[in-house]
C-alpha positions in Angstrom: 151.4 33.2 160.4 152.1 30.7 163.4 149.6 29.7 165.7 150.3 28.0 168.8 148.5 24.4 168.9 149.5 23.4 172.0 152.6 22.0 174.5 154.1 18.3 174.3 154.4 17.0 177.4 158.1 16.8 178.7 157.7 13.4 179.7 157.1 12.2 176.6 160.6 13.7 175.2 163.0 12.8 178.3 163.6 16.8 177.9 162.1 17.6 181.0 161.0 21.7 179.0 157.3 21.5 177.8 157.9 21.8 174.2 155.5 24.0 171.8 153.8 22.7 168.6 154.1 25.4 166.2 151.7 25.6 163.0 153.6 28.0 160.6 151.6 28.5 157.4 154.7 30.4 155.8 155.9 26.6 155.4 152.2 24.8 154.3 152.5 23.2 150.5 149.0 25.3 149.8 146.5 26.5 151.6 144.3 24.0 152.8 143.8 22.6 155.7 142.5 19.5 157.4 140.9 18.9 160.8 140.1 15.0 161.9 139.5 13.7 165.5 137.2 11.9 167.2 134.1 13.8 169.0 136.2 15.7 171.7 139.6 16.0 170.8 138.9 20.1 170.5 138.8 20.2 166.4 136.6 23.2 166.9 138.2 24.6 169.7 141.6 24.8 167.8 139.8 25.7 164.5 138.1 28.8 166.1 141.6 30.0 167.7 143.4 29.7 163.8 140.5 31.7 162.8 140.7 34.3 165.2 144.3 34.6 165.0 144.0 34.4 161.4 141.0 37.8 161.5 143.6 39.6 163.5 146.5 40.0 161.4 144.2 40.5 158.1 143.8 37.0 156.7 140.9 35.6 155.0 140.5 31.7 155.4 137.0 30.1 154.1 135.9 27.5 156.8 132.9 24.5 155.7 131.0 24.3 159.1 128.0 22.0 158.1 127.0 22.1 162.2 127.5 25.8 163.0 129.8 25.6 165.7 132.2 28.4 164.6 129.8 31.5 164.9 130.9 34.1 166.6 134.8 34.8 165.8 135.4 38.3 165.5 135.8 38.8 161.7 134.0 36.0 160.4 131.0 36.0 158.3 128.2 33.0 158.0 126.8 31.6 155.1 124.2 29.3 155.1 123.4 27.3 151.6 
């Protein structure tokens, strides 16, 4: 699966063409996955577009969200412990 992450500004690369950052999980080691930022840098925002691209092409991903901010993708289910 690739998921769009976002565009690198064309400044930043003397290219002048917005360049795309690609996630391709065809070329992860395993399966896991690690978000880290500081409070917003969009952790959730980006995790919550994975998962929803993820629900529509069939894949099941299990997501720890200890502050229930990912409710509501289509396809996912809650568990609270």
């Amino acid at each position: 699966m690739e998921h769009l992450i976002g565009m690198v500004d064309p400044v930043r690369l003397d290219s002048g063409q917005p360049t795309p950052v690609v996630l391709d999980t065809r070329r992860l080691i395993n399966g896991h996955m690690l978000f880290a930022g500081m409070s917003g840098m969009g952790k959730s925002y980006q995790i919550m577009k994975l998962m929803a691209a993820a629900s529509r092409q069939g894949i099941e991903i299990d997501v720890f969200d200890p502050h229930e901010e990912l409710d509501g993708v289509p396809g996912s289910v809650a568990v609270k412990f």
